[in-house]
C-alpha positions as CSV (number, residue, x, y, z in Angstrom):
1,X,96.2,95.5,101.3
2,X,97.5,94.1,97.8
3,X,99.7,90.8,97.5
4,X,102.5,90.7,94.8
5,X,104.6,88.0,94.4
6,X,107.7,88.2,91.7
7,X,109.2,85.2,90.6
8,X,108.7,83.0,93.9
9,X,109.8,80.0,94.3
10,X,111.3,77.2,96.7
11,X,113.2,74.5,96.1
12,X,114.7,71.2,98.2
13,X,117.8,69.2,97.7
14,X,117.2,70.2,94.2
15,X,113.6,69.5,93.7
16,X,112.1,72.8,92.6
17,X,108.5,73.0,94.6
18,X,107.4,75.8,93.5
19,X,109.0,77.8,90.6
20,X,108.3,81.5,88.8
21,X,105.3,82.0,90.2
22,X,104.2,86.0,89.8
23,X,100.8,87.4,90.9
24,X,99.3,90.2,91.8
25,X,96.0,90.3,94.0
26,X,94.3,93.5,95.0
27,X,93.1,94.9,97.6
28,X,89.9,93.4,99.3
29,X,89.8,90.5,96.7
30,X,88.9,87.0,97.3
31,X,92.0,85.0,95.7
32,X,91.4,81.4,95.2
33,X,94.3,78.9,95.3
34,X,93.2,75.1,93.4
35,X,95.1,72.1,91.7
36,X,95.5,68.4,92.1
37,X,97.5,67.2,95.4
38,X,101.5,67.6,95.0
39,X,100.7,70.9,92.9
40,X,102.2,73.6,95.0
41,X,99.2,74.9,96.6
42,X,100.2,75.0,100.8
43,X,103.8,75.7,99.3
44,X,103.1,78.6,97.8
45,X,100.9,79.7,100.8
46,X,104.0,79.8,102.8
47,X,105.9,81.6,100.6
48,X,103.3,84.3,100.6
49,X,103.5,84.7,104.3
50,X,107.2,84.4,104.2
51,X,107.4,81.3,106.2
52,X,109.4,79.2,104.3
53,X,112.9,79.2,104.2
54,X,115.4,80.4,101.7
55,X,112.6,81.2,99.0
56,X,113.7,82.9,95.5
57,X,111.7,85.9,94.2
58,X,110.2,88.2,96.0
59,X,106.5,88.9,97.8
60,X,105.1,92.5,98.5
61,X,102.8,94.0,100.5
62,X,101.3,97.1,99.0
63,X,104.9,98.7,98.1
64,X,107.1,97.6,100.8
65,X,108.9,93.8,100.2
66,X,107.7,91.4,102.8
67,X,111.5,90.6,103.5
68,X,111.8,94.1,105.1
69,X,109.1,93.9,107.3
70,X,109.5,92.7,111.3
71,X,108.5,89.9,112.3
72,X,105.8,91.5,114.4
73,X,104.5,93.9,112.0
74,X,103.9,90.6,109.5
75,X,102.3,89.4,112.2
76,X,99.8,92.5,112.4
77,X,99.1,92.4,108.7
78,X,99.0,88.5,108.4
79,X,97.4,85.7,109.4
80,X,98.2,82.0,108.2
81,X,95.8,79.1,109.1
82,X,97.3,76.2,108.0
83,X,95.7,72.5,107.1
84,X,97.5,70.8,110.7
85,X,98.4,73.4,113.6
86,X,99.0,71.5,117.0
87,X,100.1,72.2,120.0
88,X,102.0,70.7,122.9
89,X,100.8,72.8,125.0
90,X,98.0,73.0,127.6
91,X,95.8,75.4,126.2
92,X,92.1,75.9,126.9
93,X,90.3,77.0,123.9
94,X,90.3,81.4,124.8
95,X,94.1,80.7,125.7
96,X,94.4,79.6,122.0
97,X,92.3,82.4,120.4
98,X,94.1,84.9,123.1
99,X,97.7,84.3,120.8
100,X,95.7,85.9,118.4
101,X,96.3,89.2,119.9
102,X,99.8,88.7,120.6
103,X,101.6,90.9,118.0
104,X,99.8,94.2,119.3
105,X,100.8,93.8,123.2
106,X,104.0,94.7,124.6
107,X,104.9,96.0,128.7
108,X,103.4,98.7,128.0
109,X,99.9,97.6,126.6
110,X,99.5,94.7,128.1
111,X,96.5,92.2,127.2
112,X,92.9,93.9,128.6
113,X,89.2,94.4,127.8
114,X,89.5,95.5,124.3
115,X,91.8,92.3,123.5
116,X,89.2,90.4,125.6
117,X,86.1,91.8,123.2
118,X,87.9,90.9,119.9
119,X,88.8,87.0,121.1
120,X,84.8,86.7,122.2
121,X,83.9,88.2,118.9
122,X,86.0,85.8,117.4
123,X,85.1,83.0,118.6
124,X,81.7,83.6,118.2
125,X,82.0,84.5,114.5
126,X,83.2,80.6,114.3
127,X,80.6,79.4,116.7
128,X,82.8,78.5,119.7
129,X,81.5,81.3,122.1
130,X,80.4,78.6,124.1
131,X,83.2,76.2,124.2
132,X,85.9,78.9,125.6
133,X,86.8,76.9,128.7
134,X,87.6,73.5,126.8
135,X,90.8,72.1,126.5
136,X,92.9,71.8,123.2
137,X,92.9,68.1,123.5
138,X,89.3,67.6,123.7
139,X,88.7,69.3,120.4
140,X,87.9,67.4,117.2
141,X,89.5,68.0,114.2
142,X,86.6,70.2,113.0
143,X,86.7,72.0,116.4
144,X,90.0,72.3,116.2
145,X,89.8,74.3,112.6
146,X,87.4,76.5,113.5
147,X,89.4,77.6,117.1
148,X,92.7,78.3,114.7
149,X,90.5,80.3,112.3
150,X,89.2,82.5,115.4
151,X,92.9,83.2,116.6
152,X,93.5,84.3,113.4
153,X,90.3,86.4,112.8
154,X,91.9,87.9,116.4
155,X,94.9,89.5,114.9
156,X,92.6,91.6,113.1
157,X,95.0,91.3,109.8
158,X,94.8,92.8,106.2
159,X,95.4,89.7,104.9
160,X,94.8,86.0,105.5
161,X,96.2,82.9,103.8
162,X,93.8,79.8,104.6
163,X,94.8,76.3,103.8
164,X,92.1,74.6,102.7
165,X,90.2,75.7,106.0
166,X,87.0,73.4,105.3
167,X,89.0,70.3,105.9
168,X,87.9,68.7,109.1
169,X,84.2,70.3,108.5
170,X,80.9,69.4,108.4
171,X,78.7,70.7,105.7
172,X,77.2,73.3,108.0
173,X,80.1,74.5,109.3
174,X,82.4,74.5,105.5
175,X,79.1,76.9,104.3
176,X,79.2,79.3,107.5
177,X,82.9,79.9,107.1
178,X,82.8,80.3,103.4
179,X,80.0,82.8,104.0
180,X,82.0,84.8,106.3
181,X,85.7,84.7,104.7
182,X,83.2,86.4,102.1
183,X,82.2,89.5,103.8
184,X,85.3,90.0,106.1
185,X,87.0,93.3,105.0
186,X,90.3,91.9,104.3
187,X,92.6,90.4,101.1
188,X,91.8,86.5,101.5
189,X,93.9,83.6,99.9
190,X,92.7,80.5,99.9
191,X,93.5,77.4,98.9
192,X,90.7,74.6,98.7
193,X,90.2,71.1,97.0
194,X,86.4,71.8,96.1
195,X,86.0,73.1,92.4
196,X,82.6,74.1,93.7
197,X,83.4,75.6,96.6
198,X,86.2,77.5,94.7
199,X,83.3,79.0,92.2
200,X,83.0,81.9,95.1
201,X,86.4,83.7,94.5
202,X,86.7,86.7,92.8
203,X,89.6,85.0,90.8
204,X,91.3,81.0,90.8
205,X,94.8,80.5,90.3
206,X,95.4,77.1,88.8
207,X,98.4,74.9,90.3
208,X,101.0,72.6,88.3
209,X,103.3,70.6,89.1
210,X,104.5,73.5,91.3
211,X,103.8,76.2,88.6
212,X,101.4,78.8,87.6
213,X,99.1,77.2,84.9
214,X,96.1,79.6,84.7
215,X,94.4,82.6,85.9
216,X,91.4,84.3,86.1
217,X,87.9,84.6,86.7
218,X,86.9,81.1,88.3
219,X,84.3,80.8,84.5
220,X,87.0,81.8,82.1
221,X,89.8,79.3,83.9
222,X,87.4,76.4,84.9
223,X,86.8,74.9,81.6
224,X,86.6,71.5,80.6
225,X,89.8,71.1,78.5
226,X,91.7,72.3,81.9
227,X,89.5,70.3,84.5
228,X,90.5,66.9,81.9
229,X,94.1,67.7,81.7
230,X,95.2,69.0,85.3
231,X,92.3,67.2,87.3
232,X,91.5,64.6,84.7
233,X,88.1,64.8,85.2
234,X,85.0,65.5,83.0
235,X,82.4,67.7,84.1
236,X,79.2,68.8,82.9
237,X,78.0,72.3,84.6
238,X,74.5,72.7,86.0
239,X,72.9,75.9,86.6
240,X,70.8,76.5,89.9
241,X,67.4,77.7,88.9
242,X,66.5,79.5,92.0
243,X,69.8,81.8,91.7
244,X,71.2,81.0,88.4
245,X,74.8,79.6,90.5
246,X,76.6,77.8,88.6
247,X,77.9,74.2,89.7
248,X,79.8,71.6,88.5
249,X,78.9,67.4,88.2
250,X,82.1,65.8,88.0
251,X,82.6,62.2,86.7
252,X,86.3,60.6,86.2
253,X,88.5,59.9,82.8
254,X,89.2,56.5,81.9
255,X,93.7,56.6,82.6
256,X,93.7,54.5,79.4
257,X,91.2,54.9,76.6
């Protein structure tokens, strides 16, 4: 499923957020959001999934507007992981994943095996298949990620939004996810902090000051004049010899020459 968005934008008590931001991400794609903190990034997430309120502009999916579409059936095409998603509630960790399937029940197809086979193959795509009977409240944050990330993967959406989903995780645990948001059959927007990590999209949208500065390939928008004057870094890029990856060393700009 393609993502269009026309013009979006949010704004509070006169503070714009996020202004004129238009894009338009195919089908199956990889979509990578990056810029500095403040820059727009989880806002414009939100506005994708049509979660935050009174936006201007307009997101589509495929041909039909987002603001057309119910509640349930954006639920059965989306799924949002955001950076901090608690709960109050007393949740074991399957109750948690089992929400996941929520927008396809109803009285008269009530939660049962094939429900129960997607949650398990969730959670072990994450590598909690063995953690199912834990409470919410014993999770770490890391833990915690990864459960969110199941539920989602349990709606069996067209799209998902991730913000910045390797927060919280170890090393191990950032590479397995990245590897499987890459071969998941679905249109993937993701915003993440780590240049590196944000090489592996099939294209980077750089964020502003709540605005759209670049686009592209993650080579063609990644280049040094952009990584000094949005990230004010320098960086010299390395090439791996084993696969001929490229990766950046970063080192920071003096504020004041």
């Amino acid at each position: 499923m393609k993502i269009a968005a026309r013009n979006l934008g949010w704004t509070v008590r006169g503070r714009r957020i996020v202004g004129e931001v238009s894009l338009d991400i195919a089908a199956g794609e990889t979509f990578g959001l990056i810029g500095p903190n403040g820059s727009g990034k989880s806002t414009l997430l939100r506005l994708l999934a049509g979660i935050a309120p009174r936006p201007v502009g307009e997101v589509w999916f495929d041909d039909m507007p987002l603001r057309r579409l119910p509640r349930r059936e954006v639920a059965r095409r989306l799924a949002f992981v955001e950076q901090q998603a608690e709960t109050a509630e007393a949740l074991s960790v399957r109750d948690t994943v089992e929400l996941g399937r929520t927008p396809w029940l109803s009285p008269l197809a009530p939660f049962g095996p094939h429900d129960a086979a997607i949650c398990a193959e969730a959670l072990a795509a994450v590598g909690m298949e063995d953690m199912t009977e834990r409470a919410w409240t014993t999770l770490s944050g890391g833990e915690r990620q990864r459960v969110h990330i199941a539920r989602a993967l349990a709606q069996r959406p067209r799209i998902m939004l991730l913000d910045e989903p390797t927060n919280h995780l170890d090393i191990h645990h950032q590479l397995s996810l990245l590897r499987l948001i890459s071969t998941l059959p679905v249109t993937v927007v993701i915003a993440l902090h780590d240049l590196n990590q944000a090489m592996g999209c099939d294209r980077l949208a750089v964020m502003e000051g709540g605005r759209l500065a670049a686009c592209g390939p993650p080579t063609e928008v990644l280049t040094p004049e952009r990584l000094a004057a949005i990230f004010r870094v320098g960086a010299r890029t390395l090439t791996d010899p084993t696969d001929g990856a490229r990766q950046f060393r970063f080192h920071c700009l003096e504020d004041h020459p």
